[in-house]
N, C-alpha and C positions, 0 to 999 in steps of 0.2 A: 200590892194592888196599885198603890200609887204612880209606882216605876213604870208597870204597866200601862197605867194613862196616858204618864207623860211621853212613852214610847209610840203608844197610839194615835197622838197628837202632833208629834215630829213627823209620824208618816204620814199623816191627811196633811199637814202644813208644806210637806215635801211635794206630795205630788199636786198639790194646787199650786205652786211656786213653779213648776215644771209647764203646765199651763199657762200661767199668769206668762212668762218669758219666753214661750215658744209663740203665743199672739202676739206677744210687742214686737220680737223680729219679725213677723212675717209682715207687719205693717210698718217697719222699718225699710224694707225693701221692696221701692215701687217698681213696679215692671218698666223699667227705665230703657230697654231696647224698645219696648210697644210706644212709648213716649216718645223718642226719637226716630221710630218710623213714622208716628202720624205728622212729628217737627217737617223730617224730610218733606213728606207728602205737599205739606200745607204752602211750604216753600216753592216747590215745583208748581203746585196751580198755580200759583200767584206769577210766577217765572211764566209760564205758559198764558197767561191771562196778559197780561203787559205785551209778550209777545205779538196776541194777537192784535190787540189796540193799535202797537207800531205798525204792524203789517197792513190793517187797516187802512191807517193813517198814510200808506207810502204806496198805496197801490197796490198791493198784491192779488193775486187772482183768488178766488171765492174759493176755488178747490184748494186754495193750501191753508186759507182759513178755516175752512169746514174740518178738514183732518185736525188741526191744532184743536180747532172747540170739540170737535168727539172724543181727541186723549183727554184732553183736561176734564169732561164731561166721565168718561173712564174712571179717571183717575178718581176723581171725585165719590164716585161709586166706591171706589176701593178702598177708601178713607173711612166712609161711612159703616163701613161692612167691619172694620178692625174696631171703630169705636165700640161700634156693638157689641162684638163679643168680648173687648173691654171692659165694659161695662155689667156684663154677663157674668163675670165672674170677681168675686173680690181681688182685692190688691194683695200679689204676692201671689196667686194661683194664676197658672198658667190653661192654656184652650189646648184642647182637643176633641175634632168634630162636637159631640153634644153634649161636653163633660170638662170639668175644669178641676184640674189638680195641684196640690199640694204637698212639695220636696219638703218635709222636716230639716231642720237643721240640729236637733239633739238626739245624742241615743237613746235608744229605751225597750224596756222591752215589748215584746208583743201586746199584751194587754193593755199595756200602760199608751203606747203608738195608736192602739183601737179608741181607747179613749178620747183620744186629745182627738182624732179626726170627728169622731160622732158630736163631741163637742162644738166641734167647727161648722156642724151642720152635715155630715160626710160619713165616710167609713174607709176603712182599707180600701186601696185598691184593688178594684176585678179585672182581669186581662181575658177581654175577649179577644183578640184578635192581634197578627203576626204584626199588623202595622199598628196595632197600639206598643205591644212590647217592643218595638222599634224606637217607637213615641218617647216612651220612659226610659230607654235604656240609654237613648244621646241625650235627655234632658236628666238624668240625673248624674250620671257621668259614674255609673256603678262599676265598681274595678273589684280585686281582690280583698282589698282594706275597707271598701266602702261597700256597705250591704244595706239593700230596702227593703222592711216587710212589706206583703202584699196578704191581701183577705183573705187567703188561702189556709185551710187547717182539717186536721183530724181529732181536735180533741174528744168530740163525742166519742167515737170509736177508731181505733188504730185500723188504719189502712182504708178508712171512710174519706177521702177529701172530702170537702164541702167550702164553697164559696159564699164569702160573709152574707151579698145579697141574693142567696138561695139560688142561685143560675148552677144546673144540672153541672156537674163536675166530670160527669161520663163522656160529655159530648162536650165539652169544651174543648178551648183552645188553652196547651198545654205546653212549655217548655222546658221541661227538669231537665237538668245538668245527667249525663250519663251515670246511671245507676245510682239514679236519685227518683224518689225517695227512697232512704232504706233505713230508717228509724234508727240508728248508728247509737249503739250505748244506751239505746232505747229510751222511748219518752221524747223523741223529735217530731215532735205536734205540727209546729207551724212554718211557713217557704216564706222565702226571703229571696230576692233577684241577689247573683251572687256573678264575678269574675267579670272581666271587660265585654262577655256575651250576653250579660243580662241572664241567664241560666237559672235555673228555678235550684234551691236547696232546703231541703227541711233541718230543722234545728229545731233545742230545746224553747218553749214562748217564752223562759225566763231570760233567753239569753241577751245581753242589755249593749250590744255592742251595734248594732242594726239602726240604720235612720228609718221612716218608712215616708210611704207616697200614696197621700188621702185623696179621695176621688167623690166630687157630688156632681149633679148635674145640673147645667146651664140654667142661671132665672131665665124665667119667661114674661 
C-alpha cells in the first residue's frame, strides 16, 4: 500500500513538473522576430519623419511631402495593427487570423499534450481549413521525426472522429496521409500532422514521442 502511494505521488509530481517547465519555456522565448519587426518599423518612421523636416526645410514640392507623410502615416498604421495582435495573444504563441497558437517543445502523449494546452487556457488544435494547415505546417517545421498532435480522435467510438471543440468531423476540412486512418495494430485513437507535408496520421494516444500545437482564441 505504501509503495503504492509513493508511486502515486512520483506520477502527480511528474506530470505537474512537466507543466511547471513547458510554462517557463514558453516564456523564455519572446517572439523576438515580432520585436524586431516593430524595432525595424519604429526606425523607418523615424528615418521617414526626419526626411520629411529636411525636405521641408530645403524646399521641396508639397507632392513629394505629401507621399512621404501618407507612407509614414501607412506605415504607422501597420505597426499599430502587429502591436495588437501582439498583444492579443501571450508570449511565445504565435497569430493566426482570430486564434493564437502554441508549438510545445516536449513530448508527450496525447492526454497528457491536451492537458498542458487546456491548462494554458486552449486545447489541441482544430484545422479548419487548407491555409491553416499550411499555417502549422511551416511554423512547426513537422518532418518525419518531428510529430504534432492536433484535437483530433475516435476514442469514444473507433472510426467516429470527433474534433476536441465539437466542429462536425463529416464536413470538415481533412488531411490524412493516404490510407490513413487505418487503426494499424489497433487501438490508434488519436492524429498527429506527420512527414514534411503535414499529413494527418492516427496513433496509439499513449504514444509519447509527438510534440503538439495548442490553439485558443485571440483576447478581446
Amino acid at each position: 500500500m505504501e509503495s503504492g502511494f509513493h508511486t502515486s505521488r512520483d506520477r502527480l509530481h511528474s506530470d505537474s513538473m512537466y507543466s511547471v517547465k513547458e510554462w517557463f519555456s514558453s516564456r523564455q522565448k519572446p517572439l523576438v522576430g515580432t520585436y524586431c519587426l516593430l524595432a525595424l518599423a519604429y526606425i523607418l518612421i523615424l528615418a521617414l519623419f526626419i526626411t520629411v523636416i529636411t525636405k521641408s526645410t530645403s524646399g521641396s514640392t508639397s507632392t513629394d511631402n505629401n507621399d512621404i507623410k501618407n507612407y509614414v502615416a501607412k506605415l504607422a498604421s501597420k505597426v499599430n495593427e502587429i502591436e495588437e495582435k501582439k498583444e492579443a495573444c501571450d508570449s511565445a504563441w504565435i497569430t493566426f487570423e482570430d486564434s493564437c497558437y502554441y508549438i510545445t517543445t516536449r513530448k508527450s502523449n496525447w492526454q497528457k499534450a491536451r492537458s498542458f494546452c487546456v491548462q494554458e487556457g486552449g486545447d489541441l488544435v482544430v484545422v479548419n481549413s487548407e491555409k491553416e494547415q499550411k499555417f502549422l505546417k511551416e511554423k512547426s517545421g513537422v518532418s518525419i521525426l518531428k510529430r504534432y498532435w492536433i484535437g483530433l480522435n475516435d476514442l469514444e467510438e473507433e472510426g467516429t472522429w470527433t474534433w476536441v471543440d465539437g466542429t462536425a468531423y463529416s464536413t470538415s476540412y481533412q488531411f490524412w496521409k493516404k490510407g490513413e486512418p487505418n487503426d494499424h495494430f489497433t487501438n490508434e485513437d488519436c492524429a498527429h500532422l506527420w512527414n514534411p507535408t503535414g499529413e494527418w496520421n492516427d496513433v496509439h494516444c499513449t504514444f509519447e514521442e509527438p510534440y503538439a500545437i495548442c490553439e485558443k482564441k485571440m483576447k478581446t
